[in-house]
C-alpha positions as CSV (number, residue, x, y, z in Angstrom):
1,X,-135.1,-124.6,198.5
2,X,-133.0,-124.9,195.4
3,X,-130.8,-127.8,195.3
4,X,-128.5,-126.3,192.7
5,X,-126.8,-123.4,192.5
6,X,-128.2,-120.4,190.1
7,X,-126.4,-120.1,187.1
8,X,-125.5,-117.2,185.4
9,X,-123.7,-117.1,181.8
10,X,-121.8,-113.9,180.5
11,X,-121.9,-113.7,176.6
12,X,-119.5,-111.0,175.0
13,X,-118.5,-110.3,172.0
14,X,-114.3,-111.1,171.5
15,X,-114.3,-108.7,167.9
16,X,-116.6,-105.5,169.0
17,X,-113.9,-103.2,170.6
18,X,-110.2,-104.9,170.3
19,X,-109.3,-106.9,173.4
20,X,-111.0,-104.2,175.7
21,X,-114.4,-105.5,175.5
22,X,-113.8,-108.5,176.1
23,X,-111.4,-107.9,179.0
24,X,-114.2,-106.3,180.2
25,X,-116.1,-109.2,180.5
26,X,-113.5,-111.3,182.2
27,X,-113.3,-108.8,184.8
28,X,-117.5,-108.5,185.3
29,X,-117.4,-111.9,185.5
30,X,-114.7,-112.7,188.1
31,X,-116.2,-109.8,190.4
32,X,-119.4,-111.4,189.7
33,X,-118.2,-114.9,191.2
34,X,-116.6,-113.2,194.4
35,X,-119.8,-110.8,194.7
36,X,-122.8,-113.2,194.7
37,X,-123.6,-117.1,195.4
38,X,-123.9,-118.5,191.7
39,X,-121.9,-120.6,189.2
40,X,-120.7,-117.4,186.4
41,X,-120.0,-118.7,183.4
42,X,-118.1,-116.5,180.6
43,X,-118.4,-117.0,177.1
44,X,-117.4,-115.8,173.7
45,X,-120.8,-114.5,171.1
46,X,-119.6,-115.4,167.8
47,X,-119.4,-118.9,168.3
48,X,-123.1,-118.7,169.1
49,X,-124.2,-116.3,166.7
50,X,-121.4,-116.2,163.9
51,X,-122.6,-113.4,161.9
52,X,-121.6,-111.1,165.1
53,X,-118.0,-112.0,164.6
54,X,-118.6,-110.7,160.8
55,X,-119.5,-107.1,162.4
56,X,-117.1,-107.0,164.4
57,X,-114.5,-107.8,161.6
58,X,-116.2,-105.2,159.8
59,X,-115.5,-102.7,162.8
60,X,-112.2,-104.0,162.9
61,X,-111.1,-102.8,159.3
62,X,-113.5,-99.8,159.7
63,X,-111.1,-98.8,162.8
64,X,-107.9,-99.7,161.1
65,X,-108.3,-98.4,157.3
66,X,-110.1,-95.4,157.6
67,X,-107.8,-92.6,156.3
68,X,-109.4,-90.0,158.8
69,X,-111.4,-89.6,161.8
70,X,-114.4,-88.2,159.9
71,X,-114.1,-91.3,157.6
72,X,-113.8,-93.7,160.3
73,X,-116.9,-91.9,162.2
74,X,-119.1,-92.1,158.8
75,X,-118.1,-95.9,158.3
76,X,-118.8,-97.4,161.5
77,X,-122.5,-95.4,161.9
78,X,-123.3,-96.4,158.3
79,X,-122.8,-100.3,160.3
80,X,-124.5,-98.9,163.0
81,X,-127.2,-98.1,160.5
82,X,-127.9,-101.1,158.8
83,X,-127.6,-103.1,162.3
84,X,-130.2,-101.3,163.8
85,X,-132.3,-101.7,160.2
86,X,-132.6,-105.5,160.4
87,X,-133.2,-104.5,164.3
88,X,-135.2,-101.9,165.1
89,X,-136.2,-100.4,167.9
90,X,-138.8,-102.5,170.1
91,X,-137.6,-105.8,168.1
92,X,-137.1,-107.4,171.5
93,X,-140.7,-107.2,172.7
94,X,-142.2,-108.6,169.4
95,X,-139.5,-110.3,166.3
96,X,-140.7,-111.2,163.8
97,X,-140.3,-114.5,162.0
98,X,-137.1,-113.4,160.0
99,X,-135.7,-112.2,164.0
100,X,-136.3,-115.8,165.2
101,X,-134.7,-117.3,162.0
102,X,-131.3,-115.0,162.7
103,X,-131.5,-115.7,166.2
104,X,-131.5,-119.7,166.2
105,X,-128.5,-120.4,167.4
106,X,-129.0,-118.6,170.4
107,X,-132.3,-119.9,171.4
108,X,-131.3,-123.0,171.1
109,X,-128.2,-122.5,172.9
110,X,-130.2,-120.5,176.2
111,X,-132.8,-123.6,175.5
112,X,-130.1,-126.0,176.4
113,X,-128.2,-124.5,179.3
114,X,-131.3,-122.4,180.5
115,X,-129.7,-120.0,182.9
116,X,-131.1,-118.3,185.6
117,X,-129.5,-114.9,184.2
118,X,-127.8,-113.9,180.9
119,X,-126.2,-111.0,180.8
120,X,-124.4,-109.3,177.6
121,X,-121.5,-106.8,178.2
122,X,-122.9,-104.8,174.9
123,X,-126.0,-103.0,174.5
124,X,-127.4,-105.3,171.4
125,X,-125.9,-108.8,172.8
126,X,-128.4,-107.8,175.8
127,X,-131.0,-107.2,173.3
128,X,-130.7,-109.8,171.0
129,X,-131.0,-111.9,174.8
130,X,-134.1,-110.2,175.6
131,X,-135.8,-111.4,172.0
132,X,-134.5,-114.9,172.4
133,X,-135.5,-115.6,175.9
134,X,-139.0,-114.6,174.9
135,X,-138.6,-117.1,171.8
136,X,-137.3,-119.6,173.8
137,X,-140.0,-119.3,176.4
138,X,-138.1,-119.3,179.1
139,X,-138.0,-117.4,182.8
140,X,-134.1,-116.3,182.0
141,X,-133.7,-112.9,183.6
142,X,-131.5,-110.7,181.1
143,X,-129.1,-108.1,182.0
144,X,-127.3,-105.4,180.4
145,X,-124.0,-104.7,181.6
146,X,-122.4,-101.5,179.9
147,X,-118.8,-101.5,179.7
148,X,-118.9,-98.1,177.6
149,X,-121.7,-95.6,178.3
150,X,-120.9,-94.0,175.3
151,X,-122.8,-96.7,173.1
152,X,-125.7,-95.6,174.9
153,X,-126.3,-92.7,172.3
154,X,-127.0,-95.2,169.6
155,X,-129.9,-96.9,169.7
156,X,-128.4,-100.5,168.4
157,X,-127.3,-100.8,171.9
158,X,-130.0,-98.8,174.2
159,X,-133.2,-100.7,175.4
160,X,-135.6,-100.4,178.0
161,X,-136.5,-104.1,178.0
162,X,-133.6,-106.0,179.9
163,X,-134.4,-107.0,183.7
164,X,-131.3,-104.7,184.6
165,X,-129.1,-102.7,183.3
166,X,-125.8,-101.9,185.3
167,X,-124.1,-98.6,184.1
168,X,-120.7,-97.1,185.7
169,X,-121.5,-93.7,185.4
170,X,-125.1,-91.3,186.7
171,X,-125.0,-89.6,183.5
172,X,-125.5,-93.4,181.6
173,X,-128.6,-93.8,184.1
174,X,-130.1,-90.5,183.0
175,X,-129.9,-91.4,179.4
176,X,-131.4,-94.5,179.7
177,X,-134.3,-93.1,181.3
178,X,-134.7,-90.5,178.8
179,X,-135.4,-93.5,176.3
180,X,-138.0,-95.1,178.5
181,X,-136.1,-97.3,180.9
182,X,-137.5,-97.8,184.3
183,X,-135.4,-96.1,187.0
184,X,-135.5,-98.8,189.0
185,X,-134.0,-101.4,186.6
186,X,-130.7,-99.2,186.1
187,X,-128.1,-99.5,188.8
188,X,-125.5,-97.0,188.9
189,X,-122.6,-99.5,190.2
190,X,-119.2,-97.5,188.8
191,X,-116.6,-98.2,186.6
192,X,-114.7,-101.6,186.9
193,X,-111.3,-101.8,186.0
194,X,-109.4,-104.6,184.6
195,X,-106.2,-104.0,186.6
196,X,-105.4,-107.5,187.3
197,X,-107.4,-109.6,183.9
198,X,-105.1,-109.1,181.1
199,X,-104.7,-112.7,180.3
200,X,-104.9,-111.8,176.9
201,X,-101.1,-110.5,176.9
202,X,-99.2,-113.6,175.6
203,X,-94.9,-113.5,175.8
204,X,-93.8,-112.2,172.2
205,X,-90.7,-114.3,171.7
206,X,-89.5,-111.7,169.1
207,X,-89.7,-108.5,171.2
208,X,-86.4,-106.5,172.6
209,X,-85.2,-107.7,176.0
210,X,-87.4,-108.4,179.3
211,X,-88.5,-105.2,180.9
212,X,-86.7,-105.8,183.8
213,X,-83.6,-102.9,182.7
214,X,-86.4,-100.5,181.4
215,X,-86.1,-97.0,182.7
216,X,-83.3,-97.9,184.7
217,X,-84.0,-96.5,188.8
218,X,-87.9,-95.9,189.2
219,X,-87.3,-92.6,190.8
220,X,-85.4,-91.2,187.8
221,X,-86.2,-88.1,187.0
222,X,-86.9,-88.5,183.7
223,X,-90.1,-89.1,181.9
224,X,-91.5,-92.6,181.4
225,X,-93.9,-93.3,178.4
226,X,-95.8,-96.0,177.6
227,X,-97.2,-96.0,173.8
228,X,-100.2,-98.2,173.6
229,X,-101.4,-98.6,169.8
230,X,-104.5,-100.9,169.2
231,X,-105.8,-98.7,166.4
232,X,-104.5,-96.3,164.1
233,X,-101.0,-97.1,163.7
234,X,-99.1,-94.7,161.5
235,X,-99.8,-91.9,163.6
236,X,-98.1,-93.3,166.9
237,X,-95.3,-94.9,164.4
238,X,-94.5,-91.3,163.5
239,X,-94.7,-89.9,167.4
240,X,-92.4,-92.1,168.4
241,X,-89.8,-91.7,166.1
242,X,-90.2,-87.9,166.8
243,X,-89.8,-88.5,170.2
244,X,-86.7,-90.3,169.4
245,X,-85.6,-87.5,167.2
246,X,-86.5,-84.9,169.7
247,X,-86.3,-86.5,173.4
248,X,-84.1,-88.9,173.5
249,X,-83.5,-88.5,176.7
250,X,-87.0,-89.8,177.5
251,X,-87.4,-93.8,178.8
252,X,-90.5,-95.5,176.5
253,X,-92.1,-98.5,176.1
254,X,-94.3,-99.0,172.9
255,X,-96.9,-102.2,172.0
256,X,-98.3,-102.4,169.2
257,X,-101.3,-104.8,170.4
258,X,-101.1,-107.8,167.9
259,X,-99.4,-106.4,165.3
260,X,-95.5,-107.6,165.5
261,X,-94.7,-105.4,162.1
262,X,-95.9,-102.3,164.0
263,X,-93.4,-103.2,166.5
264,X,-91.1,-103.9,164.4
265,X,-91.5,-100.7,162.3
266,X,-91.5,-98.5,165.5
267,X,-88.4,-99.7,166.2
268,X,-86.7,-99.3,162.8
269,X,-86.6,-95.4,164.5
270,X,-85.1,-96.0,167.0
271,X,-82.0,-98.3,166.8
272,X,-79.7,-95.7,168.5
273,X,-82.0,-96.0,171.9
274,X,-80.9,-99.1,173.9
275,X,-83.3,-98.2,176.8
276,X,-86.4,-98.6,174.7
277,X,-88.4,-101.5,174.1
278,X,-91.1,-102.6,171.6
279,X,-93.2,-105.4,171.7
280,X,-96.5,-106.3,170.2
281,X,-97.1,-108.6,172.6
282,X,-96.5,-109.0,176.7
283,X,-97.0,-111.4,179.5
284,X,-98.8,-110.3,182.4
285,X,-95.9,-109.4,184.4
286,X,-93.9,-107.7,182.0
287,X,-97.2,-105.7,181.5
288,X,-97.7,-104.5,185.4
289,X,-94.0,-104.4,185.6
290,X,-93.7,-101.4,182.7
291,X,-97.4,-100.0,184.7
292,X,-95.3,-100.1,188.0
293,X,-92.4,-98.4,186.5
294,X,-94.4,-95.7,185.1
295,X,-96.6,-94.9,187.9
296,X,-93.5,-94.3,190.3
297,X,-92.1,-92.0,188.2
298,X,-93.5,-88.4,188.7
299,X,-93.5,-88.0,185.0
300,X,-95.0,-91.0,183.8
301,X,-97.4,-91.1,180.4
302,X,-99.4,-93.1,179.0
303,X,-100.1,-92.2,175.0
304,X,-102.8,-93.7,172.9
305,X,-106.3,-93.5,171.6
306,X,-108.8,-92.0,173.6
307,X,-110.5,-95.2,174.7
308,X,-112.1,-95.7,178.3
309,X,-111.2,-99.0,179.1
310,X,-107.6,-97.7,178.6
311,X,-108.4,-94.2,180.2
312,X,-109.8,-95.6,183.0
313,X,-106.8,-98.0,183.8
314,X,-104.5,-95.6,183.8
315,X,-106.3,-93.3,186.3
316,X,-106.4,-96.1,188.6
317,X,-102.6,-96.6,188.7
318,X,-102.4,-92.8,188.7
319,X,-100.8,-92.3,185.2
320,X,-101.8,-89.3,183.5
321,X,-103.1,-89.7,179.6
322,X,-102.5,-88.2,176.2
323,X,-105.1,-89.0,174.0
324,X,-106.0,-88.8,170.0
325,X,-109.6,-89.3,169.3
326,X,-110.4,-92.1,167.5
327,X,-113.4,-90.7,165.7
328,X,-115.7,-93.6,166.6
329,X,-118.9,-92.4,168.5
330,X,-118.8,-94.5,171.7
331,X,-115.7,-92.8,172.4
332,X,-116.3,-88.9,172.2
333,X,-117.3,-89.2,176.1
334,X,-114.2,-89.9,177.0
335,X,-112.2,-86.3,176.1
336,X,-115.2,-84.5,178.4
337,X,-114.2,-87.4,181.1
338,X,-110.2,-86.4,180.8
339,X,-110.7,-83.0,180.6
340,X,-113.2,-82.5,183.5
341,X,-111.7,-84.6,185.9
342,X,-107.4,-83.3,184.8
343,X,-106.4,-86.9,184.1
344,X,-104.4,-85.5,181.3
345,X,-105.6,-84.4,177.1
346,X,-107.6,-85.9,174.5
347,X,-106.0,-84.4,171.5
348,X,-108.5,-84.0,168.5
349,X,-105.5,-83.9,165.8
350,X,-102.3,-85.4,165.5
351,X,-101.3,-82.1,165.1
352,X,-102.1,-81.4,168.5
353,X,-100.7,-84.8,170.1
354,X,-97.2,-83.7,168.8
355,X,-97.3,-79.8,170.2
356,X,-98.6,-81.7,173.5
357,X,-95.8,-84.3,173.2
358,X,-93.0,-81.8,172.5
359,X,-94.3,-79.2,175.5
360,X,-95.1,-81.6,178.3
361,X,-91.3,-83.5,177.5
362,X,-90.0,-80.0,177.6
363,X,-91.5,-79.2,181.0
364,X,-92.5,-82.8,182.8
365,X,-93.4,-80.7,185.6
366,X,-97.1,-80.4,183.5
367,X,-97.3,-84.4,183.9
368,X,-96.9,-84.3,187.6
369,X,-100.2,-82.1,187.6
370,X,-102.3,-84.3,186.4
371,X,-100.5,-87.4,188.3
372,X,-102.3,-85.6,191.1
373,X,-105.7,-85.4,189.4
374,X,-105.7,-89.0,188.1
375,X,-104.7,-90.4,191.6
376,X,-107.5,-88.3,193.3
377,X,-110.0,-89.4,190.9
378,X,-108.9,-93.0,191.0
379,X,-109.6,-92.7,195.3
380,X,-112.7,-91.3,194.4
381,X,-114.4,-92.9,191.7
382,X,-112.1,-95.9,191.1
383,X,-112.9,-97.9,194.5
384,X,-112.9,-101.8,192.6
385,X,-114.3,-103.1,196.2
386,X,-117.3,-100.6,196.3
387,X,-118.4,-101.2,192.7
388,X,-118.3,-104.9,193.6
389,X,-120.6,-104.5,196.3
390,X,-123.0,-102.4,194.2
391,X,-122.8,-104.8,191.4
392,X,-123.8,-108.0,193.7
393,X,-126.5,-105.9,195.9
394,X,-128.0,-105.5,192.3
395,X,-127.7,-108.9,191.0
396,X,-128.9,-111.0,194.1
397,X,-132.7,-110.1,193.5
398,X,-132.7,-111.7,189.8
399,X,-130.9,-114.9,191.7
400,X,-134.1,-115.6,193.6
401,X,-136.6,-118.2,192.5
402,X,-139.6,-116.5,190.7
């Protein structure tokens, strides 16, 4: 018998993906800790390894300055690229000298706290585990927790090497296999959610009132959009001050995530429209309070990029989406996901976003359609206490002592 607990540590990067991977994480890691008998321990990459945190501010202005979709797309695979370069394929199973030089910090690190399990909620952070566990010579089990299949398709992040690999989706399984992964070290657990995690909305002082007076009576009739912009701000800027021009009539919320002059610029369009509110930041409850509100109406919306953390949430609260593709590659799942499954539209143009906008505020009764669709699938696929069971019948045979 052990006298101690095991101890598992969760290392994710804060600057790959916005705030969604790391909310991610949190949420992994708090199921984790209700799902099987071990300390969980959650922890930020780029303090370990710092050059991460330069990638991921490189992804960052890739995201945010890229003039089109096709620009943004050939940016961030050119980083892609030269990642996978100074990491090829099969790295984990023999590095070389130069691969234990950049990996230091982290061997070190896993030296010192020697968990029982590490796992990395991206493909590469799961990786670059695999290569320093052997370096370090330890017994550390590794495990790859995918919070976006679609990074699969890119080899930085696919490898057959980790202990486990837990995927949401059958289709993520399948393409691990295809690259050589052992069906029996990929568990199919489903998609979490992060429904109740978003610590990471702080109160923004500066924003318009509470949201306590927003949309008035939750059975209004009248449509109830939430604009989420994370990425890619001029287009939203310009839908919503359409939508003022054009619907007025409309209720809307719009956060610009971080970005208090993107607030402020979106409402610059709207002065006339008491009811709305802009914010670039929100506190938990104002957040679930403007999700509550939307949900209850038949004709609420949520707008943004197509993004499957955010898809995802909203088909759990049974909001339908309307999407513009982002142009990166981890995301061009996620229009096949809406699409086959009703939850709304991934819109592949701004273009098309604003014929979408203009039609669906001209005849709500469309939203109500795929309300129905998103709340099916969310009974279906969504189940947050069935994916916790999978996820902790998966992990509790790494817990046990080789």
């Amino acid at each position: 018998m052990r006298p101690d607990r095991p101890r598992i540590q969760v290392l994710s990067p804060r600057t790959w993906g916005e705030f969604g991977n790391y909310l991610a994480a949190t949420r992994f890691s708090r199921v984790l800790r209700g799902a099987v008998d071990a300390d969980v321990t959650l922890l930020e990459a780029e303090p370990i390894l710092p050059w991460l945190g330069e990638a991921g501010a490189e992804i960052r202005t890739i995201s945010l300055e890229s003039p089109t979709a096709a620009v943004r797309t050939e940016r961030y695979m050119g980083l892609m690229a030269r990642l996978q370069k100074r990491f090829p394929t099969g790295f984990e199973t023999d590095p070389t000298p130069a691969h234990a030089a950049e990996l230091a910090p982290l061997i070190a690190h896993l030296r010192e706290g020697a968990p029982d399990v590490v796992v990395g909620t991206k493909g590469f952070v799961a990786r670059l585990c695999v290569a320093a566990v052997r370096l370090a010579g330890l017994p550390t089990r590794v495990v790859s927790h995918v919070t976006n299949p679609g990074l699969l398709r890119l080899p930085l992040h696919r490898s057959p090497h980790p202990d486990l690999t837990l995927v949401g989706f059958a289709w993520a399984k399948e393409e691990l296999v295809r690259a050589g992964a052992d069906p029996d070290r990929v568990s199919v657990v489903g998609p979490l959610v992060a429904q109740h995690d978003l610590r990471d909305f702080m109160t923004d002082e500066s924003a318009a009132p509470a949201s306590g007076t927003w949309g008035g009576d939750t059975e209004s009739g009248r449509p109830r959009l939430i604009v989420f912009c994370n990425r890619g701000g001029d287009v939203y800027l310009e839908l919503v001050h359409h939508i003022a021009a054009q619907h007025p009539e409309t209720d809307l919320v719009f956060v610009g995530y971080d970005d208090p002059e993107l607030a402020r610029r979106a409402a610059a369009g709207a002065e006339r429209l008491a009811h709305w509110r802009f914010h670039s930041r929100l506190t938990q409850a104002e957040y679930f309070d403007y999700i509550d509100r939307a949900s209850r109406s038949p004709y609420g919306l949520l707008v943004s990029k197509a993004g499957p953390n955010t898809t995802l949430e909203a088909a759990y609260f049974g909001i339908p989406v309307l999407m513009l593709e982002s142009g990166l590659p981890m995301e061009q799942w996620v229009p096949g996901l809406i699409h086959e499954h009703n939850l709304g539209r991934a819109c592949a143009t701004p273009e098309e976003i604003f014929r979408t906008v203009d039609d669906w505020l001209a005849r709500p009764s469309a939203i109500e359609v795929h309300k129905k669709a998103a709340i099916g699938f969310a009974e279906s696929v969504l189940d947050q206490e069935a994916v916790a069971r999978r996820i902790g019948d998966a992990m509790r045979p790494l817990l046990d002592p080789r």
